[in-house]
C-alpha positions in Angstrom: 145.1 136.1 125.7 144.9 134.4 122.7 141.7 132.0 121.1 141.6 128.2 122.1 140.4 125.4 119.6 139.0 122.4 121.9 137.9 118.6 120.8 134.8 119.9 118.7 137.2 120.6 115.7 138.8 116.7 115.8 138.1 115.3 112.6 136.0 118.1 111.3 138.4 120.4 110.4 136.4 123.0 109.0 138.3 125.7 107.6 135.8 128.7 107.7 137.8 129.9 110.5 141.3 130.2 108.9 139.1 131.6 105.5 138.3 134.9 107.9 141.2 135.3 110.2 143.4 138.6 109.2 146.6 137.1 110.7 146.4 133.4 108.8 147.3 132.1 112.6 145.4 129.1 112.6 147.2 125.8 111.2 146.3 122.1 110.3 148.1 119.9 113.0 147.7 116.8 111.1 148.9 114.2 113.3 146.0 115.8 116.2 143.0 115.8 112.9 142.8 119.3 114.2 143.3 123.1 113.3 145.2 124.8 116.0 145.8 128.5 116.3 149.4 129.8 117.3 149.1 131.8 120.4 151.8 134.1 119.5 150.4 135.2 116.0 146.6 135.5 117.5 145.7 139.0 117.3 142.4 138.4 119.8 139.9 139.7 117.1 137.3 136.8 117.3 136.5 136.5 113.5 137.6 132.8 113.8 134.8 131.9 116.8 131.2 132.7 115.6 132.6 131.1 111.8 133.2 127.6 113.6 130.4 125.5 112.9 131.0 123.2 116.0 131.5 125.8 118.1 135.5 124.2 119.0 136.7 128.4 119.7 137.1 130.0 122.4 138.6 133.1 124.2 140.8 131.1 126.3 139.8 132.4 129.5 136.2 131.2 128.4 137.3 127.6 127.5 134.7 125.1 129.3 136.3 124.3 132.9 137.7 120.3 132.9 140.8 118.0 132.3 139.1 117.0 128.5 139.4 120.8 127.8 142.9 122.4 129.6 144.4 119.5 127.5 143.5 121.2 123.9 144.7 124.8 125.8 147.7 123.2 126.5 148.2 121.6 123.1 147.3 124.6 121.6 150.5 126.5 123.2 152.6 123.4 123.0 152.0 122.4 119.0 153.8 125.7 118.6 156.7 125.8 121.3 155.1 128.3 123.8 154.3 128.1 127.1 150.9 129.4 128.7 153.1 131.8 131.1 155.0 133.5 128.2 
């Protein structure tokens, strides 16, 4: 399991998150005006989700049901070359 960060975060880009994560696994993705956290680094410790002031993270298997949020699971995996099933 890693920690999802959906459409809330577009444009905001509020960085408390990456301030107080202990593994430095969430990244700017620039060309999605998003941060994004790499799946594979993600350590599951949650510091990053009550810091969000938009409320954008999740534990992924408690990302809101819908097509407008498995796209920003997927992109999550994808931004960093991994697949969900890995």
């Amino acid at each position: 399991m890693t920690y999802i960060i959906g459409e809330p975060c577009v444009d905001v880009l509020d960085r408390a998150c990456v301030d107080v994560c202990p593994v430095d696994c969430i990244y700017e993705a620039e060309e999605h005006k998003m941060l994004l956290i790499n799946p594979e680094e993600c350590i599951d410790c949650a510091a990053c989700e009550p810091v969000c002031p938009v409320m954008a993270i999740f534990a992924e298997e408690d990302v809101p049901e819908g097509d407008n949020w498995e796209k920003f699971t997927e992109l999550n995996y994808t931004y960093f070359g991994q697949s969900r099933d890995s």
